[in-house]
Steps between C-alpha positions, in 0.01 A plus 500: 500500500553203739226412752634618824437479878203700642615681824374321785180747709671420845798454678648115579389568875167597400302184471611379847423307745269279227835503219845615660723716383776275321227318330363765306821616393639181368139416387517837297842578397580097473288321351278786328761664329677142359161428363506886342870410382420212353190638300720748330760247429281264288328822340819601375495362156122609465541828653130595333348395804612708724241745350240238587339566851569180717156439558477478125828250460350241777181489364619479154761224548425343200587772263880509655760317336508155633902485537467747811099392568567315838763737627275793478210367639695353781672839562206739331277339785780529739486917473142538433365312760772664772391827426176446540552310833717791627236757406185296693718565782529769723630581883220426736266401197236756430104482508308179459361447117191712464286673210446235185828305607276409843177440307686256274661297765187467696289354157804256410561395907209587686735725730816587595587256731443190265731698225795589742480069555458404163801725415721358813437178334593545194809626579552221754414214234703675216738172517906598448568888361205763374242732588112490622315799330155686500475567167222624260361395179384795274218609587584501892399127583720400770739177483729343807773314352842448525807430259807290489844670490502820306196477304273781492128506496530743180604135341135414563322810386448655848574789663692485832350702806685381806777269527721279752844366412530141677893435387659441772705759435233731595471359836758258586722725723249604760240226504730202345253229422188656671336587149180536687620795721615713245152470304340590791658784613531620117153679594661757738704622133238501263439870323166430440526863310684344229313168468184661521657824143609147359130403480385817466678470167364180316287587247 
């Protein structure tokens, strides 16, 4: 079966005032679901990987046919890194990290103060289109990085635990060119419930 679009866990309204309204919804049923559309169109003549899992396709990008190669990791990263941006998210955000997820930030940033600047700053240097990401190795060792367009840490052998989409697209309605503002009220969104079952499940 073709990949399709995961239900999104709020209404449009829901993430406001930090993302309005009209942004999620042309963020989500826009640009999300071309990428999804577009993934399904260049699987088409190699429908066998649609069985694969799409955590398994981007971090096996060498083992798909290189006639469609760039189109689905362009689109491929487009889906899977929307849903899980959508799914860090949550109205009002929801507890600060805690448990392991807390212990692990504090050994790789000293606290959580330094992290929540280092990640700002990725997201603010990220030059053009992309992402900044807390991601994991396996094993749980924390990395801060960011990528270009839709790349994917899974590309790089990591596991993503919280991301922030810096297209302008994701911001450009409400905050226009103030990339900064967005990233910093990004915080007041956060469910640190997911993030922290995301880490929870690195083995």
């Amino acid at each position: 079966m073709p990949f399709e679009l995961p239900a999104l866990p709020y209404a449009y309204d829901a993430l406001e005032p930090v993302i309005d309204a009209r942004t999620v919804e042309i963020h989500y049923s826009k640009h999300h679901a071309t990428y999804l559309k577009n993934l399904n169109a260049a699987l088409e003549k190699y429908p066998q990987f649609y069985e694969w899992p799409l955590k398994k396709i981007l971090g096996s990008l060498d083992q798909i046919p290189e006639e469609i190669r760039t189109a689905v990791r362009n689109n491929g990263g487009g889906v899977y890194n929307h849903n899980v941006y959508w799914f860090c998210l949550s109205p009002g955000g929801s507890s600060a990290p805690a448990g392991k997820l807390k212990e692990a930030l504090e050994k790789k940033f000293g606290d959580f103060a330094t992290f929540k600047s280092e990640f700002e700053k990725a997201g603010l240097t990220r030059f053009g289109s992309g992402y900044a990401w807390l991601s994991a190795k396996p094993g749980g060792e924390l990395v801060l990085h960011s990528t270009a367009n839709q790349d994917s840490p899974l590309q790089e052998g990591l596991e993503p635990i919280l991301v922030v989409d810096v297209w302008e697209h994701a911001y450009y309605l409400k905050y226009q060119n103030r990339r900064a503002d967005y990233l910093a009220g990004f915080w007041d969104i956060i469910n640190w419930n997911e993030v922290d079952n995301r880490f929870s499940a690195i083995k």
